[in-house]
N, C-alpha and C positions, 0 to 999 in steps of 0.2 A: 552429494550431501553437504560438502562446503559452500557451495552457492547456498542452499537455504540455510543453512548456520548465519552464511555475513549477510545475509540479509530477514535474518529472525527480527531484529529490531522492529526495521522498518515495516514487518508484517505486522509485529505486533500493534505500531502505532496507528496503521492506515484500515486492518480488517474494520472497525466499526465504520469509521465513514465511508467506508463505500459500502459495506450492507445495505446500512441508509438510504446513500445513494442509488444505490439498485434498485432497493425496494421503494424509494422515490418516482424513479423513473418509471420502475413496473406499474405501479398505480394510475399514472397519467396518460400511459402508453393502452393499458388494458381497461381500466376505470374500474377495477374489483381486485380485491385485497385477497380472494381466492380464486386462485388457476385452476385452468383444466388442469386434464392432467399431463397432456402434450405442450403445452405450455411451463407446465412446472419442470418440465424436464428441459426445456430451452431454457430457462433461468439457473437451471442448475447447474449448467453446461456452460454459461457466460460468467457467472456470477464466480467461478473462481477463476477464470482468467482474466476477467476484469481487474481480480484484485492482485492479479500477476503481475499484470501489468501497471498497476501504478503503484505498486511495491515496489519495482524497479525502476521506476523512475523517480521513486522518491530516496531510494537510495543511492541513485546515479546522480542526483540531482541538488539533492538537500543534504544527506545524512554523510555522503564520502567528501563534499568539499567542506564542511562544516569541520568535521575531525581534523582534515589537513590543515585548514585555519587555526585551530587547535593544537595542533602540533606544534606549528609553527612561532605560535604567540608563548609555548610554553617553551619554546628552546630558545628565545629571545629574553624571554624570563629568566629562565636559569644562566643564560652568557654574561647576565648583567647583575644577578648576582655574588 
């Protein structure tokens, strides 16, 4: 439960663009906007580990060095204060 707590953020900012992006790639891969239904159940089956997946890389990637950047500019603030 503490891995999806620290990284709720990053879920929150990344689930739309890759729905998007699924449903991007679904369309060009399939050419119809409606699945079967063995098909809708492989989309459904990828479509949240996809967003696992780049959830966590955007929180390994962008959102945990950003804070520490952050930290660190703010305690250079306050020493100089």
């Amino acid at each position: 439960m503490e891995i999806l707590a620290a990284r709720s953020f990053s879920l929150y900012l990344i689930h739309i663009p890759v729905f998007f992006a699924m449903h991007e790639i679904w369309f060009r891969l399939h050419g119809t906007a409606t699945p079967s239904w063995r098909r809708a159940t492989l989309y459904l089956a990828l479509a949240p580990l996809a967003l696992a997946v780049v959830t966590e890389l955007n929180h390994r990637l962008l959102e945990r060095p950003l804070r520490d950047h952050g930290k660190r500019l703010a305690q250079r603030f306050a020493a100089q204060g």
